[in-house]
C-alpha positions as CSV (number, residue, x, y, z in Angstrom):
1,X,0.0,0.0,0.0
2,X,1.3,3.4,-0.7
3,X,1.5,6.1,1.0
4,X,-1.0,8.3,-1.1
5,X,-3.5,5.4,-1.0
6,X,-3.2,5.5,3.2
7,X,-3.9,9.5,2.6
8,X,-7.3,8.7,0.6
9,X,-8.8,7.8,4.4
10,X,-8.6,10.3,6.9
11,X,-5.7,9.6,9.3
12,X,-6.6,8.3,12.4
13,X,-6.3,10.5,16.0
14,X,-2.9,10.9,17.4
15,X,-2.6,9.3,20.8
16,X,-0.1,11.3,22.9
17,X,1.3,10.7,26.6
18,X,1.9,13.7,28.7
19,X,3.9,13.7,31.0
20,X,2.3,14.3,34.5
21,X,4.8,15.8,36.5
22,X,5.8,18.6,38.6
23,X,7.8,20.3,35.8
24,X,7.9,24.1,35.8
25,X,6.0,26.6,33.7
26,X,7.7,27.1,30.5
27,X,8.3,23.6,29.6
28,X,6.7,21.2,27.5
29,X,6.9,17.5,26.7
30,X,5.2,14.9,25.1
31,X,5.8,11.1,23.8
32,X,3.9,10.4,20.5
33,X,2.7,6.3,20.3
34,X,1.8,4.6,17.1
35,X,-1.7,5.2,16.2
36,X,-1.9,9.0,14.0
37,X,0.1,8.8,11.1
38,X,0.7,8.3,7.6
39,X,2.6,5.2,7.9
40,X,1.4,1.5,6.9
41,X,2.4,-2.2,7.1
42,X,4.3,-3.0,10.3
43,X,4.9,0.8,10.8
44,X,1.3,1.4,11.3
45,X,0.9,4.3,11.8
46,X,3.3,7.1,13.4
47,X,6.0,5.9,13.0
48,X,9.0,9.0,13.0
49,X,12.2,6.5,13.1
50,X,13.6,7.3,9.5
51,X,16.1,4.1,9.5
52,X,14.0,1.5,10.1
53,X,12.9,0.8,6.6
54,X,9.8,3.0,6.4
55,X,8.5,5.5,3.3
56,X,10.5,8.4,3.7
57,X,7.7,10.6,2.9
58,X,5.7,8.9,5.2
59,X,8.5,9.6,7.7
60,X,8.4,13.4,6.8
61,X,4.9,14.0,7.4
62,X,4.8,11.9,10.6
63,X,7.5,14.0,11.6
64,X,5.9,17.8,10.8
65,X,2.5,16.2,12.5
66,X,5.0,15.6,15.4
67,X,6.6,19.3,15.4
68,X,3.0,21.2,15.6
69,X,2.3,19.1,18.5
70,X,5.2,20.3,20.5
71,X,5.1,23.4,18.7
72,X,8.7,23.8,18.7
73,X,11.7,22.1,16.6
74,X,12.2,18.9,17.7
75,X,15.9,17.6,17.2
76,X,16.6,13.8,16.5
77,X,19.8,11.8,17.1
78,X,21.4,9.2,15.2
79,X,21.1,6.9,18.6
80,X,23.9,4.2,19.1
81,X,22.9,2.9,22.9
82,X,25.9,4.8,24.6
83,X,26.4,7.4,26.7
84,X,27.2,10.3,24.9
85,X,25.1,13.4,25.2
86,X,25.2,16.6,23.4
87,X,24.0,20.1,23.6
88,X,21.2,21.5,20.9
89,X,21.1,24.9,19.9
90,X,19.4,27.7,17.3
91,X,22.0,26.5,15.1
92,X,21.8,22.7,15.8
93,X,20.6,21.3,12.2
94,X,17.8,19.3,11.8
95,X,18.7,17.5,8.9
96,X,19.9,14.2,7.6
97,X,22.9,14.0,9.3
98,X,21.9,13.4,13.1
99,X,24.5,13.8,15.8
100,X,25.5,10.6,17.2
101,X,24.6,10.7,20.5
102,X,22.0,9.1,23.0
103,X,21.0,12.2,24.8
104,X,20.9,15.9,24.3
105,X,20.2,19.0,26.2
106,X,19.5,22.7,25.6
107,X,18.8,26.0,27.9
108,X,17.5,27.5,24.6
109,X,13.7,27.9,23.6
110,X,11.8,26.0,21.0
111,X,13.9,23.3,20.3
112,X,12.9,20.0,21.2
113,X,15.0,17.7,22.8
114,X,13.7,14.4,21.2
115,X,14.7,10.9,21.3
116,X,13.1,7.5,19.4
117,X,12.7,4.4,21.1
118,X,10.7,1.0,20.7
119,X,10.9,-1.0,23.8
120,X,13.9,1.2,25.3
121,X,13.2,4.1,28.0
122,X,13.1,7.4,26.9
123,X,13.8,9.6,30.0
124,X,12.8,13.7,29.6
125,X,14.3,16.3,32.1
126,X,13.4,19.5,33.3
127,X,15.3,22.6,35.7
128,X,13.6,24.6,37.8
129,X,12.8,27.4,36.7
130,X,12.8,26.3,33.1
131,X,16.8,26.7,32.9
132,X,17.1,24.0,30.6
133,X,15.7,20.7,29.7
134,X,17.0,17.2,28.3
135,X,16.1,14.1,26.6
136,X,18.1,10.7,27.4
137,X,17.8,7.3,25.2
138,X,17.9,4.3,28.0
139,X,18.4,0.9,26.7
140,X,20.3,-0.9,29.0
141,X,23.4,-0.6,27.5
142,X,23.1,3.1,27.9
143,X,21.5,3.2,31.4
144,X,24.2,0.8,32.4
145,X,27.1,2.6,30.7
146,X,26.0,5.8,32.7
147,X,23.5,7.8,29.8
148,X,21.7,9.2,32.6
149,X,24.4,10.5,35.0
150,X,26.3,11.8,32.2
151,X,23.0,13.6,31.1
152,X,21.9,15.4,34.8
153,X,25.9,16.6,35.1
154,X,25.4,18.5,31.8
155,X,22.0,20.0,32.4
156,X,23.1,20.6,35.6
157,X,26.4,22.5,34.7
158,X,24.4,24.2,31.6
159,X,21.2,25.2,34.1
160,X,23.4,26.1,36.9
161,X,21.7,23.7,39.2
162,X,22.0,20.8,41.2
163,X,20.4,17.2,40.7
164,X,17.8,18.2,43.1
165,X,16.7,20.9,40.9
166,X,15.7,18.8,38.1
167,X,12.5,16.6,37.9
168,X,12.1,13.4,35.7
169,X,10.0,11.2,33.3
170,X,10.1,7.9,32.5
171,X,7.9,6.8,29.4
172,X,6.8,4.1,27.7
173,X,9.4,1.1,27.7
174,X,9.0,-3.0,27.8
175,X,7.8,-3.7,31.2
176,X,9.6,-6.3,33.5
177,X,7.2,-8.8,32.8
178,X,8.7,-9.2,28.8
179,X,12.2,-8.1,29.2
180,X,14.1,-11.3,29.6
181,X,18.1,-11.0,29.9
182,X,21.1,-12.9,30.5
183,X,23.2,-12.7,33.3
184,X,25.5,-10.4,31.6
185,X,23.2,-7.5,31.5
186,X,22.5,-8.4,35.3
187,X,26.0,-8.0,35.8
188,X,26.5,-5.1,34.0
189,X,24.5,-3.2,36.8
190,X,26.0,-4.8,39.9
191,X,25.2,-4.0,43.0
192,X,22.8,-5.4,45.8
193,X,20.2,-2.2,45.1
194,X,20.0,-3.0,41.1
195,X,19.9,-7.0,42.1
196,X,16.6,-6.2,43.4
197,X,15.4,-5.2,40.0
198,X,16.1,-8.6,38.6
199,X,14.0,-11.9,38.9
200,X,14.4,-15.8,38.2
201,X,13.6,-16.0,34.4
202,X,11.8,-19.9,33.3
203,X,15.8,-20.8,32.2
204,X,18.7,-20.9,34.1
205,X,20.8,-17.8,33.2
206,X,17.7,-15.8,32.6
207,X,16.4,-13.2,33.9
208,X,13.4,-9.9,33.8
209,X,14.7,-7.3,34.2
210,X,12.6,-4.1,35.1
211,X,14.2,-0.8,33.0
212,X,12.1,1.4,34.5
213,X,13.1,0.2,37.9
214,X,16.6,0.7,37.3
215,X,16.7,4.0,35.9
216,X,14.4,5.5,38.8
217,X,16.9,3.9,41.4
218,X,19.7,5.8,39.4
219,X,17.9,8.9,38.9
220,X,17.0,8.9,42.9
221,X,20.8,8.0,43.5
222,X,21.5,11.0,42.0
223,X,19.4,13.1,44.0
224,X,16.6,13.3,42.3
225,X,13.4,13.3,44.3
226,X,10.9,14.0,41.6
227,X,10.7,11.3,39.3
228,X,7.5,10.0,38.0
229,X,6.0,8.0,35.0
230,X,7.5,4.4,34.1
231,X,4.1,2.4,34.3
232,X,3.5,1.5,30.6
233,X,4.7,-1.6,28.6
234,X,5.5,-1.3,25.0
235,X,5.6,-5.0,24.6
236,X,2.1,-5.9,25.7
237,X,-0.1,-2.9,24.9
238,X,0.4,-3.6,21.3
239,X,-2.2,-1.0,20.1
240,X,-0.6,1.9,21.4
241,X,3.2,0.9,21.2
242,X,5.7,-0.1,18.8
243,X,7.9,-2.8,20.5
244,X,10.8,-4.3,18.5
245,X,11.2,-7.0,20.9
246,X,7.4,-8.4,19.5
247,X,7.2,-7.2,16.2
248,X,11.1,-7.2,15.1
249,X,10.4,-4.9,11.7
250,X,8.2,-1.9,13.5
251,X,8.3,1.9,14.1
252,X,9.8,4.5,16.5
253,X,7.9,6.6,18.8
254,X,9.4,9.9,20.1
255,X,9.8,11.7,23.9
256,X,10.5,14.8,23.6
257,X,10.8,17.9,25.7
258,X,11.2,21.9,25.5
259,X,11.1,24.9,26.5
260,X,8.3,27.4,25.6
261,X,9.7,30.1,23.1
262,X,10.0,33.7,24.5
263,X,6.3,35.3,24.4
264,X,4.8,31.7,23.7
């Protein structure tokens, strides 16, 4: 099916979560899921992951649908599951050459701080006093490599604040009841406080792990007291999420956060 044949139907509503947390007036954020787009076939329908197979002009208009719901730029990564984070800016391109990096961060209005995920956690961040704000990609590679300390240090050093200024989101990831992992993911957190987060899988070396759990014990080792969200599982709520642990070939859906533009 083509793209101009899905267009001969009207598109479907968007389904949006937004975040509720304390963040402070000036921010925004919101994570698209897949029902809303232009996209068909297994990336049915929003998908906005442009390397995943998809018509690229389906892509595009998933993607300016996207950017009128936030109402500001939103900035995508080329994400590698590490621990790299960089800072966006009014001169931060938006084109088709994406930094590589799993996070990013900016203390600039109306651009989007926006990462893609399909079973991994996308974690959005917000200063006091809408300072700055920040989007981090959590697989577990990344969450165990450190993607989220390395991304409160540099909104923290960019805001001029401490951890305990910032509040946190966790959204839509695979919940611990589908995430089964060997024991060298469970290694690769350690630790009798992230042991907790893993139980007995059906085979001997196996185990669930619970991603969310993890990165709220990180977040709150940090010093972060607001964190929220976390309660949603890609895998088995199949009519809202993407999951490419279920569906292998599938879309992307996209967190994002920003900061209101000056007078909007």
């Amino acid at each position: 099916m083509t793209l101009g044949a899905s267009m001969s139907h009207p598109v479907e509503e968007a389904d949006w979560l937004r975040p509720a947390w304390p963040a402070p007036q000036g921010v925004g954020a919101v994570m698209s899921l897949r029902t809303g787009g232009y996209s068909v076939g297994p990336y049915g329908s929003f998908n906005l992951g442009s390397h995943v197979g998809d018509d690229a002009s389906a892509v595009e208009r998933n993607r300016e649908r996207f950017a009128r719901a936030t109402g500001a730029r939103p900035v995508f990564l080329n994400q590698v599951h590490g621990t790299e984070v960089v800072r966006l800016g009014r001169d931060t391109p938006s084109g088709v050459e994406p930094m590589r990096a799993d996070a990013c961060y900016t203390t600039e209005p109306g651009i989007a701080c926006t990462v893609l995920v399909a079973d991994c956690l996308p974690v959005l961040f917000a200063a006091s006093g809408a300072r700055g704000v920040a989007a981090a990609h959590a697989g577990w590679r990344g969450l165990a490599g450190g993607v989220l300390e390395n991304t409160v240090a540099a909104l923290c050093q960019a805001a001029e604040c401490r951890p305990s200024d910032l509040v946190a989101w966790l959204g839509a990831c695979i919940g611990p009841a589908h995430f089964e992992v060997g024991d060298d993911v469970r290694q690769a957190f350690g630790g009798d406080l992230a042991a907790a987060r893993f139980t007995p899988g059906v085979a001997p070396g196996k185990w669930w792990a619970d991603l969310a759990g993890l990165a709220f014990d990180r977040l709150h080792g940090l010093g972060l007291a607001r964190v929220t969200g976390g309660q949603w599982c890609t895998y088995r709520e199949s009519s809202r999420f993407f999951s490419f642990r279920r569906d292998g070939v599938t879309g992307r859906m996209a967190a994002a956060v920003w900061c209101v533009r000056d007078g909007g």
